[in-house]
N, C-alpha and C positions, 0 to 999 in steps of 0.2 A: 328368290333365293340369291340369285346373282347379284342384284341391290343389295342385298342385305349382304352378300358377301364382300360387293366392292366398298359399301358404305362403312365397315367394320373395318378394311384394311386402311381406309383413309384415315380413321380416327385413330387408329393406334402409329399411325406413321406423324398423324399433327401430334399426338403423347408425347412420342421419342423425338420428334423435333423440339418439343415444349422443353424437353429433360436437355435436348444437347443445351438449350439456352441457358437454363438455368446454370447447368454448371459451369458456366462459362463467365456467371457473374463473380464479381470478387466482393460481394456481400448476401448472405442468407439472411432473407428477409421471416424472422422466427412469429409466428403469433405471441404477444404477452411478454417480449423479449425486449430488452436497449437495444439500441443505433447497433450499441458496439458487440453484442454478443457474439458475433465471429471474425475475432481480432485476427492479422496475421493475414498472409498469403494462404489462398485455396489448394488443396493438393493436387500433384504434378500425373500427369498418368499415368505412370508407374506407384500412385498410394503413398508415395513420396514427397515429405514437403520442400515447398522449394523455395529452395535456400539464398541468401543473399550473397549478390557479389563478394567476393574476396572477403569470407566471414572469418577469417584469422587475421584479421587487419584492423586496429581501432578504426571506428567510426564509419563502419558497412554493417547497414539495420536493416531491415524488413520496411518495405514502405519507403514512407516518407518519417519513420516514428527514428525516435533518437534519444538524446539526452537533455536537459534543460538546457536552455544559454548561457543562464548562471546559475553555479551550484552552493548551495545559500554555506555557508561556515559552519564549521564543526556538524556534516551531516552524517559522519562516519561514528559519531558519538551517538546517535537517536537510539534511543532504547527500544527495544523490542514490544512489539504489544503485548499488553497486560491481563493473559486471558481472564474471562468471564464466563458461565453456561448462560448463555440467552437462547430466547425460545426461535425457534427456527420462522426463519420468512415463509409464506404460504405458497406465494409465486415460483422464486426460485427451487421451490422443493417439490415440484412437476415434475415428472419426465416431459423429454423437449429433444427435438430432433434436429442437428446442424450438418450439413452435407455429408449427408443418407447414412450419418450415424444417429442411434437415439441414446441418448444420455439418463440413467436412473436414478437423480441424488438419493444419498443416504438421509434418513430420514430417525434411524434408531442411533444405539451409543456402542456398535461394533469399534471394534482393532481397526485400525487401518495404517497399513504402513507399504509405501509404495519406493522404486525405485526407477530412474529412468532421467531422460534429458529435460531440464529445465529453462526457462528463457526469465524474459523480463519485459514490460512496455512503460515506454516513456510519455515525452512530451504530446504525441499525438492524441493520446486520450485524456490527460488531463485537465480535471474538469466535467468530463464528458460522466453521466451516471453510469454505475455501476449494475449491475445486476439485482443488488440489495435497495437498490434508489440512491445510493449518497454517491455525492461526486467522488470519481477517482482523484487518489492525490497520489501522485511518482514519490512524498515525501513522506509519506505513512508506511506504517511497516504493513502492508497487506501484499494480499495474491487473488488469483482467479484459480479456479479448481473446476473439472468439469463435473464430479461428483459429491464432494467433502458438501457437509451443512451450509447454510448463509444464515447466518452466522455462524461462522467456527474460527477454531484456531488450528495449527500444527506447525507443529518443528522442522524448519529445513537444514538439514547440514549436506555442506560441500564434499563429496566423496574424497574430491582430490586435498585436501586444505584443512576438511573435518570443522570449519569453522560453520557456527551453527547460529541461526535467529527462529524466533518466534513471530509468526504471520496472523493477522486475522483473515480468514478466508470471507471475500467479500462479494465477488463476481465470478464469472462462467466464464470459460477458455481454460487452455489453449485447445483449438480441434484439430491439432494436426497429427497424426497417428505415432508420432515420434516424441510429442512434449507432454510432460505429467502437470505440468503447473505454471503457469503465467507469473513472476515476481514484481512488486513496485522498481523502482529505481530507485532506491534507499534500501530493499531489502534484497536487490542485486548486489550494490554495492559494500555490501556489509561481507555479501557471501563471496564475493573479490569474483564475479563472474561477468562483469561490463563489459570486458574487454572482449573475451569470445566471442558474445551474445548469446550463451549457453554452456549450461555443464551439468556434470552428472550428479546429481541430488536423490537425499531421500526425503520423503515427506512423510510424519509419521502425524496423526491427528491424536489430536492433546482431549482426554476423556474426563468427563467429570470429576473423578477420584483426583487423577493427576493434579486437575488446576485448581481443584483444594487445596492439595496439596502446597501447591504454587503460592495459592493467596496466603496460607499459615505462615510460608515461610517470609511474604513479605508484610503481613502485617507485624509479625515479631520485629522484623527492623524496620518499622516504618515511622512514622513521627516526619512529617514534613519540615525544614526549619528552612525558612530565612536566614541568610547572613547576612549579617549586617555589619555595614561600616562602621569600622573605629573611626572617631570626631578628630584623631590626630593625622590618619590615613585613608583616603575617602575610599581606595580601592582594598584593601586586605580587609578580610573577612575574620570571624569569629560566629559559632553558631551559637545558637539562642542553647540555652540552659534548659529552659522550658516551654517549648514549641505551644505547646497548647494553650500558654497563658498570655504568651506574648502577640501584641495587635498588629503585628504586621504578618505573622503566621495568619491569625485570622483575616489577614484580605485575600487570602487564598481560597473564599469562599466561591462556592457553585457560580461560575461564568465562562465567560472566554478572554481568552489569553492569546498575549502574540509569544511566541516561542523563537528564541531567536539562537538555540542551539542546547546540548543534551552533551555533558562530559562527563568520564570517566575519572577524571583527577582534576584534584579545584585550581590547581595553576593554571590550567588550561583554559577553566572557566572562567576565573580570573582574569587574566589575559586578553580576554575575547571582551570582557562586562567591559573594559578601560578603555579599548578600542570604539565599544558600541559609545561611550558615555561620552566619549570626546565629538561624536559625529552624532549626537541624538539631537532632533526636533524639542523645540523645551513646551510645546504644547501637549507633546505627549504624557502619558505614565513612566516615569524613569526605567529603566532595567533595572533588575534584581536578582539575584542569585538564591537560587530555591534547590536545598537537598532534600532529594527524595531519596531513600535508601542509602546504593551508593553512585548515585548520579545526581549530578549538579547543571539544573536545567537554568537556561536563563530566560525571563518572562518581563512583560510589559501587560501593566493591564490593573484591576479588571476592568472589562465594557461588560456591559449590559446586556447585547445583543450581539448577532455575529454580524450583522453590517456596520455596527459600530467599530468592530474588531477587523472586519474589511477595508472598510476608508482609514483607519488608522496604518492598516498592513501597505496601503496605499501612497501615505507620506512617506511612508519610509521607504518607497522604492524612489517616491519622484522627487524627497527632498534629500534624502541623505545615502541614495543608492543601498539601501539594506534590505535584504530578503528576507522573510519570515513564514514563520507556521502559525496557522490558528488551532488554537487545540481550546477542549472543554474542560474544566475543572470542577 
């Protein structure tokens, strides 16, 4: 009995040693989980996350995470994502346990509208998979959620500011008992919250009805068109008459595309195509200015394939210093 009693206390004393360790790591290593599933600093012992130096100061983050080096043109113009009901990932929609909390995503088509402190992650994860499998992009309009669908959507607006985007919810975080939802860096800076590193948001999840709703109202104005140069002025535009009949609309068919910015007004767009034209690769696809609704995206393309669309995205950084998106069409 005495063995058995001393043999008992040992084992529970190697437990709690096992536990001081663990929480002592600054990653929770998840079953069926990414790298990155517990972004962010561990919390503090007081349940408190803990907070980065002098966080009312540009440019004090969490980490080593931050903002790009360079921030590609016209990103304040990137359109919001364009919900969809897609059928939910199988993985992500587990319950799943991150330092000794367990997480239960939503799995039906409840309400959900939450309020509370928002953040954002940058450069350090870019690239890195997400939770749903696709790589994180800081230039997409997405979020991490530690409950909401993978796939979803929802609405975030700035409490303070009231200025509001549409997110696709893609990945898991933030777990720190204070943050409701992890932001891209595109969908930080839309919501004017960079500079903090947080603010107070609501996130309201966007439900079937809604995003019906959403597609009605943008397929009524939709009609993609090409502008096209006038032969006397190679940069001022004019839109096609008839989108759908014209052959340069139709090379906007299903591919990948370099995206080299997203405006709300065509001078702007404009403006930006004359710049891109004067510094473009001439082995490339020329730029070209493509409305969608009422935004004037500018594109390069199509490619084939998206490593096609990569070594393209490629020249443009090493021949004519220009950063870009790949996007699918």
């Amino acid at each position: 009995m005495i063995r058995d009693s001393l043999s008992s206390s040992i084992m529970r004393l190697g437990v709690l040693a096992l536990g001081v360790t663990l929480s002592a790591c600054s990653t929770v290593v998840v079953p069926s989980r990414e790298e990155n599933i517990n972004r962010g600093p561990p919390a503090a012992p007081e349940s408190r996350p803990a907070a980065p130096s002098t966080p009312n100061r540009p440019g004090a983050y969490y980490q080593d995470d931050g903002p790009p080096d360079q921030v590609p043109a016209g990103l304040i113009d990137t359109p919001d994502a364009i919900p969809k009901v897609e059928p939910y990932l199988r993985g992500p929609s587990k319950p799943y346990t991150v330092m000794d909390q367990t997480f239960v995503p939503i799995t039906d088509s409840r309400p959900f509208v939450q309020r509370g402190s928002g953040s954002w992650y940058g450069r350090k994860y870019h690239g890195r998979k997400t939770a749903s499998g696709e790589p994180y992009d800081m230039f997409a309009m997405t979020a991490a959620h530690p409950i909401l669908p993978i796939p979803s959507y929802a609405r975030v607006t700035n409490i303070r500011n009231r200025k509001q985007v549409i997110v696709r919810i893609n990945d898991r975080g933030p777990f720190l008992a204070s943050r409701i939802i992890d932001l891209s860096y595109v969908a930080a800076l839309k919501l004017d919250i960079l500079r903090g590193g947080s603010a107070e948001l609501e996130v309201e999840r966007l439900l079937p009805d809604e995003i019906a709703r959403l597609q009605a109202a943008r397929q009524a104005n939709s009609g993609a068109a090409i502008i096209q140069p006038k032969a006397e002025d190679p940069i001022s535009a004019v839109l096609s008459a008839s989108p759908a009949a014209d052959p340069a609309t139709q090379a906007m068919a299903p591919a990948f595309y370099l995206q080299l910015g997203a405006y709300s007004e065509e001078s702007n767009a404009r403006s930006m195509h004359e710049k891109l034209v004067a510094a473009w690769p001439g082995h490339l696809p020329p730029p070209i200015i493509v409305q969608q609704g009422s935004w004037y995206r500018i594109h390069s393309g199509p490619f084939t394939s998206r490593g096609l669309a990569t070594d393209a995205a490629r020249d443009l950084q090493r021949i004519a210093q220009i950063q870009t998106t790949i996007v699918q069409r």
